[in-house]
Structure formats: structure tokens, C-alpha cells
C-alpha positions as CSV (number, residue, x, y, z in Angstrom):
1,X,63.4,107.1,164.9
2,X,62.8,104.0,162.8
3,X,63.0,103.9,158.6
4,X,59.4,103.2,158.9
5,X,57.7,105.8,161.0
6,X,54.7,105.0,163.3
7,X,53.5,102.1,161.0
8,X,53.9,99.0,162.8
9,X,53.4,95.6,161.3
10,X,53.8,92.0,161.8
11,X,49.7,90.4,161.5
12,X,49.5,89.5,164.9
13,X,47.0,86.5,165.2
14,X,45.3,87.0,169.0
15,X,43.8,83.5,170.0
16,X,42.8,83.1,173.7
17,X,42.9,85.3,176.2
18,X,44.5,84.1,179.6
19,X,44.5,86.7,182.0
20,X,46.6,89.7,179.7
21,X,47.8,87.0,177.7
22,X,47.3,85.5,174.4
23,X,48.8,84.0,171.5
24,X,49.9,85.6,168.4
25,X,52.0,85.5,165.3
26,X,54.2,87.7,163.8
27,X,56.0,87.5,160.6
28,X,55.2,83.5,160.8
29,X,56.6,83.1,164.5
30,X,54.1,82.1,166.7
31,X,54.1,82.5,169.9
32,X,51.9,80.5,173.0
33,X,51.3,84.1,175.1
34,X,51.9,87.6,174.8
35,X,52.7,89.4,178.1
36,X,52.8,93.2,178.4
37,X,56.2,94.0,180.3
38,X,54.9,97.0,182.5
39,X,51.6,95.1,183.4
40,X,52.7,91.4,183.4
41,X,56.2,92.1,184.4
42,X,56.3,94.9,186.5
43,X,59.1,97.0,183.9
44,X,59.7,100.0,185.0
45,X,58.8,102.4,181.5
46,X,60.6,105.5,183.0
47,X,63.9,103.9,183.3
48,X,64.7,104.4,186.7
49,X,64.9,100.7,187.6
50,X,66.5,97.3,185.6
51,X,64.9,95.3,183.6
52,X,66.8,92.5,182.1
53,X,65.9,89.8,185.4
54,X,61.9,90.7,184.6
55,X,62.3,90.1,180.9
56,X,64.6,86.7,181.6
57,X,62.6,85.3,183.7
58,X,59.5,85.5,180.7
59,X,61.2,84.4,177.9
60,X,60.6,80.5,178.4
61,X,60.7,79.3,175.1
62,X,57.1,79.8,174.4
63,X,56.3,83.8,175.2
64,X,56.8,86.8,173.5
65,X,57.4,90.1,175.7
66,X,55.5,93.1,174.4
67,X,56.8,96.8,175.5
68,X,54.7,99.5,175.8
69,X,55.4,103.1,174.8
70,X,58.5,104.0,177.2
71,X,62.1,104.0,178.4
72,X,63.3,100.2,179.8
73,X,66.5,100.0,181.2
74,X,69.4,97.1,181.1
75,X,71.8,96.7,183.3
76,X,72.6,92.7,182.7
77,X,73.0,90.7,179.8
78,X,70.2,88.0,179.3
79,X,72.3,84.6,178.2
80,X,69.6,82.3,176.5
81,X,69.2,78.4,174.7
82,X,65.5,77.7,174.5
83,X,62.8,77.8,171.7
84,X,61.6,81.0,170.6
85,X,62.5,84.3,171.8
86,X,60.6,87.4,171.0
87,X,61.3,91.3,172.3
88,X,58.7,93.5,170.6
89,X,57.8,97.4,171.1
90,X,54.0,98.0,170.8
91,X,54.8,101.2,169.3
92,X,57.6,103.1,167.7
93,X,58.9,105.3,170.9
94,X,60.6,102.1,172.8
95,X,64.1,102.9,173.9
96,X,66.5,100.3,175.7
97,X,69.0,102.3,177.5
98,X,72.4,100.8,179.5
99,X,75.0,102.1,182.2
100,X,78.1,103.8,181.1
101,X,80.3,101.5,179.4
102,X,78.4,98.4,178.7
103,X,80.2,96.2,176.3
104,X,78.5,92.7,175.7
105,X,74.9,91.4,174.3
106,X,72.0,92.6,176.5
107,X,70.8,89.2,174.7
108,X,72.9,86.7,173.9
109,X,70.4,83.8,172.2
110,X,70.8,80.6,171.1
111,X,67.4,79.5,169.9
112,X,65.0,77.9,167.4
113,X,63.5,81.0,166.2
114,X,63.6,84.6,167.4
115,X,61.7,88.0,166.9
116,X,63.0,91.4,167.8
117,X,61.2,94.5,166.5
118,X,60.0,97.9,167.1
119,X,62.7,99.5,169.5
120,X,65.5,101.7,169.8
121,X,69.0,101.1,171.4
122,X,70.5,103.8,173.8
123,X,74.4,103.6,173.4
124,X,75.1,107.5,173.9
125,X,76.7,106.9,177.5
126,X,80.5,107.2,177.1
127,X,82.4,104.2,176.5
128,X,79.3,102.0,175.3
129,X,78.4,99.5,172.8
130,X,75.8,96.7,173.1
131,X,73.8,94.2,170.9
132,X,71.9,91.4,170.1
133,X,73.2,87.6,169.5
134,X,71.0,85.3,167.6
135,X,72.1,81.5,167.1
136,X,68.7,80.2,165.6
137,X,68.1,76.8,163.6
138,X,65.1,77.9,161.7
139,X,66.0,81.4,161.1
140,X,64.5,85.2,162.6
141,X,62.6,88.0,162.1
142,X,64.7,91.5,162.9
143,X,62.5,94.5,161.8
144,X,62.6,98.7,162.6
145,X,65.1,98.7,164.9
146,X,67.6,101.5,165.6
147,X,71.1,102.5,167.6
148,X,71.0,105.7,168.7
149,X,74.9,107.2,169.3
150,X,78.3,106.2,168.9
151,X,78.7,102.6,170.3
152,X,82.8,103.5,171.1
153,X,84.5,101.4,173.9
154,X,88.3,101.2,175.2
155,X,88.1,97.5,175.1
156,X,89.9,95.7,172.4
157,X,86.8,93.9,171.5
158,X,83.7,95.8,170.3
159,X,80.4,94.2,171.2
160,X,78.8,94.3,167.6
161,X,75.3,95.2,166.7
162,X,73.8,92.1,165.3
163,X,75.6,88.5,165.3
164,X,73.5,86.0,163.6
165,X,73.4,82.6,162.6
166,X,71.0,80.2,160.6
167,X,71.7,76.7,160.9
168,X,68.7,75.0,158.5
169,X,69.4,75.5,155.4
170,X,66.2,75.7,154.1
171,X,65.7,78.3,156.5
172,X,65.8,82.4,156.4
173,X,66.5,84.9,158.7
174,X,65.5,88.7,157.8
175,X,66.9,92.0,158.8
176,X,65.0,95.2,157.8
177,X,64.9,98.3,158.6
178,X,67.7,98.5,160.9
179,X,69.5,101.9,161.4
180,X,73.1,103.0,162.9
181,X,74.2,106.0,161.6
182,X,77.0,106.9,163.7
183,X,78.3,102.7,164.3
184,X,81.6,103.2,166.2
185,X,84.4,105.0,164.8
186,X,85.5,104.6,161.3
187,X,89.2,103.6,161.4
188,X,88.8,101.1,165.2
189,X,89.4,97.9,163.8
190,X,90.8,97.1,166.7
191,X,93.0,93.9,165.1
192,X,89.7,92.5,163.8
193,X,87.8,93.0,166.7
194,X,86.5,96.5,166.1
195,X,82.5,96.9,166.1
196,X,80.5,95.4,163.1
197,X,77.0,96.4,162.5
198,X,75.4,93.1,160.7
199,X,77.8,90.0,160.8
200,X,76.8,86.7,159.7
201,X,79.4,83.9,161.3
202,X,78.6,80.1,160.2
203,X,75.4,78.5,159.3
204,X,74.0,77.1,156.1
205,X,70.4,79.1,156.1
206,X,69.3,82.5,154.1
207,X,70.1,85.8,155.6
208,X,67.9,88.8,154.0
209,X,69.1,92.5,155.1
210,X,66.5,94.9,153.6
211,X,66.4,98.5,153.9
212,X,68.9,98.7,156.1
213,X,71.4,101.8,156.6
214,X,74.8,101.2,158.5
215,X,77.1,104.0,158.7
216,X,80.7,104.4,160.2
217,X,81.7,101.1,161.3
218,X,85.1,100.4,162.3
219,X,85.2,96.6,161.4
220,X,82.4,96.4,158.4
221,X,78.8,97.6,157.9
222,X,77.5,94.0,156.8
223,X,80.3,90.8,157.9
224,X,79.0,88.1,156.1
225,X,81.7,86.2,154.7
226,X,82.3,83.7,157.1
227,X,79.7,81.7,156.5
228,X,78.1,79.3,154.2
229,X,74.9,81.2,154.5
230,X,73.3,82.4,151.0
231,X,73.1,86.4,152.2
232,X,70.9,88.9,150.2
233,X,71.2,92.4,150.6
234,X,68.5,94.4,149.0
235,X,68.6,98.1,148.9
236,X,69.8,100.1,152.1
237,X,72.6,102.8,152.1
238,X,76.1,101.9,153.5
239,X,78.2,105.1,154.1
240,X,82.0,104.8,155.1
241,X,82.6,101.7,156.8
242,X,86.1,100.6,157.4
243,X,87.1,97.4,155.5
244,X,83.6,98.1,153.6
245,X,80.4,98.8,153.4
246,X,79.2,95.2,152.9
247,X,81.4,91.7,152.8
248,X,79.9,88.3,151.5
249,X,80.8,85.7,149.7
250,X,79.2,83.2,146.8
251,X,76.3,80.9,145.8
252,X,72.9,82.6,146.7
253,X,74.6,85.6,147.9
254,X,74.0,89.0,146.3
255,X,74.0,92.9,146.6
256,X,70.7,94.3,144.8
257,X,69.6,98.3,145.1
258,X,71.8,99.5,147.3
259,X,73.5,102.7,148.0
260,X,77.2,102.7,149.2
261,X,79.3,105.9,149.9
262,X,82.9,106.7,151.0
263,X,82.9,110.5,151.3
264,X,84.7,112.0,154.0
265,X,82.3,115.4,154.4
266,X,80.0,113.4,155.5
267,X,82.2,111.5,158.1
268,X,81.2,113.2,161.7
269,X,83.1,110.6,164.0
270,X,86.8,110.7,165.4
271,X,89.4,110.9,163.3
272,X,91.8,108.2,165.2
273,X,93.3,104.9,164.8
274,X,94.0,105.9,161.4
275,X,97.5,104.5,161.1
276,X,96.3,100.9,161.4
277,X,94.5,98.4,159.5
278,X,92.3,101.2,157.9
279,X,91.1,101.3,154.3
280,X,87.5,102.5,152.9
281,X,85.9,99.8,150.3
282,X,82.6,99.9,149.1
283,X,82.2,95.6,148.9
284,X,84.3,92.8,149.4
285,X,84.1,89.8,147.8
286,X,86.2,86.6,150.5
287,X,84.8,83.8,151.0
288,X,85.0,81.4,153.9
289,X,87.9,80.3,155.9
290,X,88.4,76.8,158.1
291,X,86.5,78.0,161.0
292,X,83.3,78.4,159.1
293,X,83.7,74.8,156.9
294,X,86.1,76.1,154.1
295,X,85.7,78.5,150.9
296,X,81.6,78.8,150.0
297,X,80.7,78.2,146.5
298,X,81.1,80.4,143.9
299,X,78.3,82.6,142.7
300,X,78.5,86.1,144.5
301,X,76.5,88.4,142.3
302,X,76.5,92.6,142.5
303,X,73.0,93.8,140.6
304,X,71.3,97.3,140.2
305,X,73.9,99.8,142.6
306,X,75.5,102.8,143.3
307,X,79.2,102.9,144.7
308,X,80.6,106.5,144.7
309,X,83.8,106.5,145.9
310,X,84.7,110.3,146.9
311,X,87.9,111.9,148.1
312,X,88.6,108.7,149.9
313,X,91.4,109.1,152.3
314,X,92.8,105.7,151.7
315,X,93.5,103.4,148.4
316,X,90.2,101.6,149.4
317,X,88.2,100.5,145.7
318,X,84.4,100.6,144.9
319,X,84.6,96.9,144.5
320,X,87.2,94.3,145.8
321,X,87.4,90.5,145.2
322,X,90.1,88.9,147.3
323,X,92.7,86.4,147.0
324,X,90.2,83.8,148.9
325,X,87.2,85.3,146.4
326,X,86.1,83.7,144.2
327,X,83.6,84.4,141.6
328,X,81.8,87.5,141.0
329,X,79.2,88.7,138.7
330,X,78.5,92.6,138.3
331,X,75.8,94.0,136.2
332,X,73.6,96.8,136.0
333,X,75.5,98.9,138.1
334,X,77.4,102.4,138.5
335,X,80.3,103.6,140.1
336,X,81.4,107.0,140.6
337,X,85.2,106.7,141.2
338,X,87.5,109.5,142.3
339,X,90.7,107.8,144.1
340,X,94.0,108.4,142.3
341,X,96.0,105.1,141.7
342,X,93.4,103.0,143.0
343,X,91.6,100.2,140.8
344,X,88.2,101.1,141.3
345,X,87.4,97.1,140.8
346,X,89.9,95.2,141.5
347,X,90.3,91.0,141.6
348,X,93.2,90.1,144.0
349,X,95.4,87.4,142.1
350,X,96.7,84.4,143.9
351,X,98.7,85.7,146.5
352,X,98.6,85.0,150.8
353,X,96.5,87.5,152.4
354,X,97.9,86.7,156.1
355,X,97.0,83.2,157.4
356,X,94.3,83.0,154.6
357,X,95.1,81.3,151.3
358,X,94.1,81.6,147.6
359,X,90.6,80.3,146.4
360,X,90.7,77.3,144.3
361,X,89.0,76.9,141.0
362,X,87.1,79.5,139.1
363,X,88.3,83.2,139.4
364,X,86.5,85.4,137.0
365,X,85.1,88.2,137.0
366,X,82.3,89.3,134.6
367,X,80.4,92.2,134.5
368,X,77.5,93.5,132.4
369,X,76.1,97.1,131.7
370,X,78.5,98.7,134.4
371,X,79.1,102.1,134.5
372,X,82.4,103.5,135.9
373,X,83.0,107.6,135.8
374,X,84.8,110.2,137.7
375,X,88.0,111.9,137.4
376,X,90.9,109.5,139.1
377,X,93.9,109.5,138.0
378,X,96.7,106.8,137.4
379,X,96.9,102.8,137.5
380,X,94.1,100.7,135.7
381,X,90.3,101.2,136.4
382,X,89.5,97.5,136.6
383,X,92.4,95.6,137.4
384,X,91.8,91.6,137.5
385,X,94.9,89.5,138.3
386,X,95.1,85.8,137.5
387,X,91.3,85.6,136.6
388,X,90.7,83.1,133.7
389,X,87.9,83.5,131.4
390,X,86.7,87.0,132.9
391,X,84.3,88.4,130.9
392,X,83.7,92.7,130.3
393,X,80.2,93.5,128.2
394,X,78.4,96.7,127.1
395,X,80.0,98.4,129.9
396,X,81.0,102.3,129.6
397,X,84.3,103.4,131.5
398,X,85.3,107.1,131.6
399,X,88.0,108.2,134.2
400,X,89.6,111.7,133.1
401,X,92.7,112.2,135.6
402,X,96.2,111.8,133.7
403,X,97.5,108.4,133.5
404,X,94.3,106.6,134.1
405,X,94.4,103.4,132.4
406,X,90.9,101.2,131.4
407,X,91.5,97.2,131.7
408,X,94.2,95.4,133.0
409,X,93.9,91.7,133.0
410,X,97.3,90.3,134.1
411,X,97.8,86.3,133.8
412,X,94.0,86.3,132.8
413,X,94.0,84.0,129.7
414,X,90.7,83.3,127.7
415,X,89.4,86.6,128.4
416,X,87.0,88.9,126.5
417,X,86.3,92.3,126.5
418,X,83.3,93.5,124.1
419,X,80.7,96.3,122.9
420,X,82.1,99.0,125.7
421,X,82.8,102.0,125.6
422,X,86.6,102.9,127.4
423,X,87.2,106.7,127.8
424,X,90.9,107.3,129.6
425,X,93.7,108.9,129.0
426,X,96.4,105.8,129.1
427,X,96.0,102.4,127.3
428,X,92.4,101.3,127.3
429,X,92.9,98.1,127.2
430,X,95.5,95.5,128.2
431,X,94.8,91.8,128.1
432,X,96.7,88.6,126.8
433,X,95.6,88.7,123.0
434,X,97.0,85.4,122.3
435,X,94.3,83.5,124.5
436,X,91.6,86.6,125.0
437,X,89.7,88.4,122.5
438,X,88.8,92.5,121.9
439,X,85.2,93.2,119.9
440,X,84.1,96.4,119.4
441,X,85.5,98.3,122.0
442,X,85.4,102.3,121.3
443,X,87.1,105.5,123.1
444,X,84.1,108.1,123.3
445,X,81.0,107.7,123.3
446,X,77.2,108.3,125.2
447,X,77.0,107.3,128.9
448,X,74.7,103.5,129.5
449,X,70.7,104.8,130.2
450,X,69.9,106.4,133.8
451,X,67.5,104.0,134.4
452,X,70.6,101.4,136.1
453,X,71.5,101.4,139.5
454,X,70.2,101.4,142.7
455,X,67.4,103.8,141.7
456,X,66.1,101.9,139.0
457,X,62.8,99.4,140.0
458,X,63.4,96.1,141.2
459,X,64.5,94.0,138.6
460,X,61.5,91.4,138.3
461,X,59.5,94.7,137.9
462,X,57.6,95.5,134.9
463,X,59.0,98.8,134.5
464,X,62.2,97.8,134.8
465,X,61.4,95.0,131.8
466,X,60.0,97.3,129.7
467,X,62.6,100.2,130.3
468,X,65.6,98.4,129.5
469,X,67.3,95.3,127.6
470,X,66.2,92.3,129.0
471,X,69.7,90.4,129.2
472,X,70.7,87.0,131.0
473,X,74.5,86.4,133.0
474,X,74.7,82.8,133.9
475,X,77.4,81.4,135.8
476,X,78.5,79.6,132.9
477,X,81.6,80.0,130.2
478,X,79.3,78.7,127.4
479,X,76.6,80.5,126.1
480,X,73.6,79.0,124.9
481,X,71.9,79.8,121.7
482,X,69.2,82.3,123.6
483,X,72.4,84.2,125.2
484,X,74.0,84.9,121.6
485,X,70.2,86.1,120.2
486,X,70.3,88.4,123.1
487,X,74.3,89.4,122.9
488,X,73.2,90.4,119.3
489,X,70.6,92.7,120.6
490,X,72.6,93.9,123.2
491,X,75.2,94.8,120.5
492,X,72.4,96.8,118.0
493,X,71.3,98.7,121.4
494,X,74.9,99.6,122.6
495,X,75.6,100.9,118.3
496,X,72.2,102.9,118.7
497,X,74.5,105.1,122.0
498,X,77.6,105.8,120.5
């Protein structure tokens, strides 16, 4: 079942027709011909026989391979370098099955531009777990696509769901739509090689995930911090993934509208592996390592979401920036925390995090009109170690377990925290006073307005500029004359809530 229904898009272009084929377009990929795989190619669409040499031997660079309503079966993987590749469904009840345990890429691509949309993936047999490789230069189009099942395997390396690449960087690739609710098993990581449902390795182009929904993942929902790549997640719900629900990294890179969960009731997987490598996060912030061309730039940006964090089972946080992190902007955004003795943000100082090392330059971490609530008790709610010049504005924190503490900014000189609202029941705040500054911070007060998070419009919308404070956070540690008439205005609005 796709997130869309019947509906199926794309403004196909037909030009001239050759027989049963013809040219189209799609999502701006063009293709030379269209061929129909049960009437061109002979598929089998009651699944009885294999498909993958039919569909091979079409995909010359220049066609795209159109599926009618049926089941096609795989029983190879498809290896690919050419120009364009395009697998389409013609309608929404398209399902790819495979043999009991099938662990690689039924298409493993390298190509200039690629097209997959309107199918579903089979991975119910036992012991299987298959997906879809795509190396492009000039980026893809990946659009209501679903994995039905459990994609488990005894191998020590998990074939993921999507591994993508953009090499142009003035490029995009899109993801939308895409659906696996039950990835692999939560706590497989599997030494790093557990099964991912997005990752992004290398590349310099835009990745776009839209709408998408990734659940139970033993090795990340979204992977996308190896890699230069600006990626831009917008909306989509991401429900207790192992590691976390989405990983990226900094300049052009954001999360905007999304939904992401850890709640074990509604966790239906096995409960193994547990004792290894497993912790429940919400996001990671890490940028690159050597093998993807060294740290990305800073500029990671969180906007306009909802992280509840409920009866995790490990001391996993809402939001994590690691030691190779960088920078990371929050704002418009609310957390529902309920994890004793776990930051619910937390900024990694400069420590070794196995063979990775510390990110170099800027550190900070600010947020903006962030909401943080629940009842957790002990250690700091926002802990951020070694992060110069961090930055905490009209943001309301309210944890009621005992021993819950607000702020902690160790080793964090030139640091502000200003016009919040900090509602625990240990030290609100604790930051180096001699280098960082405390304005107007208060101990009770009224929650920020419900119309933040990931249920509020988009924020270009005019709703949303009409509804709420219109408010600016550059990546920059001096404000300009416009940011101070608006900080003052900010101020007046926060007064008129407590």
C-alpha cells in the first residue's frame, strides 16, 4: 500500500509511437521508449517465473520499463553502468517478490539519472532483505514505493533499502513517499553493517526525502552523514530506529516537519541483539569522515518537529550532536522527553568516538522557540560540552522527575542563555558566568503556542507567517541591527506568556 493511494503521477510526455513504445518523461527524466514488461518483455505478472534477465536486457541506457498491474518475480540481481534507468509500476498494485533469503540489490546502478516508482517490495520470506543501489551523476527520482515485511538476514551484512549517491552538485535526487514499517530488527546493528533504510554515502549533490516513514531499523532510518551531500528531510515519521531515526550532517542539510518516536508499545519486532551496540536516538548530528572527503561544513539545521522520546529502553536522547558534529541550529521545535538521566539534547564535547576524531572549528549549538516537556528525572536536560558561543532563546523547558537539572554548558565560554522559561526541580541553569551571560530566564511559566512543530504549516506558508513571530537564526555570532528589532519583539511576545 503506498502513502499515496491509487493516484499516480509523474506527467508523462508520450511522443512517438514505435510499435508499443514511445517516449516519455517523468519527473523531468526523459526517456527514448517506454516498453510494457508483460507485452514487450514477456514478464511473467503471476510470479511463477524470473524476471530480472527480461528487465536487464531493456534497460540500455535509453528505456524505461513500465509494469503492469501484477506480481514480478526476482531471482538475480541486475548490476548496471549506463545512462538512465527507469523501473516504473503503471499502477499502485505492483509487487516485486524474491526467493528465501535474498540478501543483495535486485538493482545495483551506477548511472546518469534513474527513476523508480510505483511498486512494492516483497521481503516476507524468511531470512530476506533486498534493495535498490543508485550511483547517479545528475541525481533521481524515487517516488511511492513500499517494503512489505521484515527484511531480517543471518548474514553479518544487511542489504539496505536505498543506497544513493549524487555526484553533481548542482544536482538533486528525491525520495518520497517511501514506506518500511517493520525495517529489520531494532537492536541488529550487526557491527555497523545492520540494515539501513535511506543511506546517503559520498557525493556533493542534493538529497530530498519527503514524506517518507521508516520504522524499526537496526542500523538507522535515514544514514546520511557520510557524505558531502546537502540532505533535506521534510516531514515523514521515523519510529524506533536503532542509532536514530535520521543521521546527517551540515551545510544545506536540514530536518523540517517531521515526526520521530521511540516508544517501545509500539515496537512489534524481535527483541534480540540487545546487549550490543544498541541505543534509541531520535537524530544525530556527525559529520563526514576520510572516506567520504573529511568533515562537511557546518550548517545542520533542525526546524518545525516532534521528537517524543517515551519509555526508551536505552539512554538514547531526542537530539545528539557528536564529537565529529559540528554545528547545529534548532528552532521551532518540541520534544516530549521521558528518559531518566539522559540529556534529552545533548552536544558531545571533544572527546575520540572510536577511530573518529573531534570536529574542528565552530561547536555551538543554538536553538530558538524549543519546547522540551515530560517527566525525566536526573542529569541536565540540555547538556552541551565544549561548545563556544552556544546560544539558548525563548525556549520553554519543563522536566518534573526529581533531580532534573535545565542547562549545563560545561567548558562552553561566551555563551547566552535568554527570555526562557526553565521549569525543574535541580539547578536551572549552569554555565560559565564569567565569559556567558543569563537574561531573563524564569522558573514557571505558560507553555510556547501549539502552532510549532511538525504539525504546524510549512514555514514559507502564509499561515504559518501570520500565526506566529516571524524570527530569523543565521549562522552567525553577530547580530545585525534587524536581528536585535526582532529579539526585542521576540522578548515583548515571550513577557505577554508568562
Amino acid at each position: 500500500m503506498k502513502l499515496t493511494g491509487a493516484v499516480i503521477t509523474g506527467s508523462a510526455v508520450g511522443t512517438t509511437q514505435i510499435g508499443r513504445a514511445r517516449a516519455a518523461t517523468h519527473h523531468g527524466i526523459t526517456f527514448d521508449r517506454v516498453v510494457d514488461a508483460v507485452a514487450d518483455l514477456g514478464c511473467d505478472p503471476k510470479g511463477n517465473a524470473d524476471v530480472s534477465s527480461k528487465v536487464k536486457s531493456a534497460l540500455d541506457g535509453k528505456t524505461l520499463v513500465e509494469f503492469p498491474s501484477g506480481t514480478y518475480h526476482w531471482d538475480e540481481s541486475v548490476t548496471l553502468d549506463t545512462d538512465r534507468i527507469g523501473i516504473r509500476g503503471k499502477s499502485d498494485d505492483v509487487l516485486f517478490t524474491f526467493p528465501k533469503g535474498y540478501n543483495e540489490f535486485f538493482i545495483n546502478g551506477s548511472c546518469d539519472r534513474a527513476l523508480y516508482e510505483n511498486f512494492d517490495v516483497d521481503v516476507r520470506p524468511e531470512n530476506t532483505a533486498t534493495g535498490i543501489r543508485v550511483a547517479s551523476e545528475r541525481g533521481f527520482h524515487i517516488e511511492n514505493i513500499e517494503h512489505i515485511g521484515r527484511g531480517t538476514a543471518d548474514s553479518k551484512d544487511v542489504t539496505r533499502c536505498w543506497q544513493l549517491r549524487v555526484n553533481d552538485p548542482n544536482a538533486t535526487g528525491v525520495v518520497k513517499n517511501f514506506v518500511a514499517k517493520k525495517g529489520s530488527a531494532w537492536a541488529h546493528y550487526k557491527g555497523g553493517d545492520g540494515r539501513v533504510g535511506i543511506s546517503v554515502y559520498g557525493g556533493e549533490g542534493t538529497v530530498k526525502v519527503i514524506d517518507c516513514h521508516l520504522e524499526e531499523f537496526g542500523n538507522n532510518g535515514i544514514y546520511a552523514s557520510r557524505s558531502h551531500s546537502a540532505v533535506q528531510v521534510e516531514g515523514g515519521t521515523y519510529r524506533n530506529n536503532n542509532v536514530c531515526g535520521i543521521r546527517f550532517s551540515g551545510k544545506g542539510s536540514y530536518v523540517d516537519g517531521a515526526t520521530i518516536e521511540v516508544d517501545p508499545s509500539k515496537y512489534s519486532g524481535p527483541r534480540t541483539m540487545e546487549d550490543d551496540s544498541f541505543k534509541l536516538r531520535g537524530i544525530v548530528i556527525e559529520q563526514g569522515n576520510s572516506d567520504t572527503g573529511g568533515f562537511d561544513d557546518a550548517g545542520a539545521k533542525v526546524r518545525n518537529t516532534d521528537i517524543t522520546i517515551q519509555d526508551n529502553p536505552t539512554t538514547g536522547q531526542a537530539i545528539s550532536m557528536w564529537t565529529g558534529g559540528r554545528t547545529l541550529t534548532i528552532s521551532d521545535t518540541k520534544i516530549v522527553f521521558n528518559n531518566n538521566g539522559a540529556p534529552a539534547i545533548y552536544r558531545e564535547g571533544k572527546t575520540s568516538q572510536g577511530s573518529h576524531s573531534a570536529s574542528s572549528g565552530a561547536r555551538w549549538l543554538h536553538m530558538d522557540t524549543v519546547q522540551i516537556t515530560g517527566a525525566a528525572a536526573e542529569g541536565p536536560t540540555i547538556l552541551a560540552e565544549e561548545a563556544n558561543k552556544t546560544k539558548i532563546k525563548n525556549c520553554y523547558i519543563e522536566q518534573t522527575g526529581n533531580g532534573r537539572q535545565g542547562i549545563a554548558l560545561p567548558n562552553s565560554q561566551s555563551s547566552l542563555v535568554q527570555n526562557s522559561v526553565i521549569d525543574v526541580n535541580a539547578k536551572a541553569v549552569d554555565i560559565d558566568t564569567t565569559t556567558g551571560q543569563l537574561k531573563n530566564i524564569r522558573h514557571s511559566g505558560k507553555p510556547l503556542p501549539k502552532n510549532i512543530g511538525a504539525s504546524s504549516p510549512t514555514p514559507n506558508s502564509p499561515k504559518k507567517a501570520a500565526n506566529k513571530v516571524s524570527k530569523s537564526t543565521p549562522n552567525t555570532d553577530t547580530p545585525s541591527n534587524d536581528q536585535n528589532v526582532l529579539e526585542q519583539a521576540i522578548e515583548s511576545f515571550i513577557d505577554t506568556l508568562l
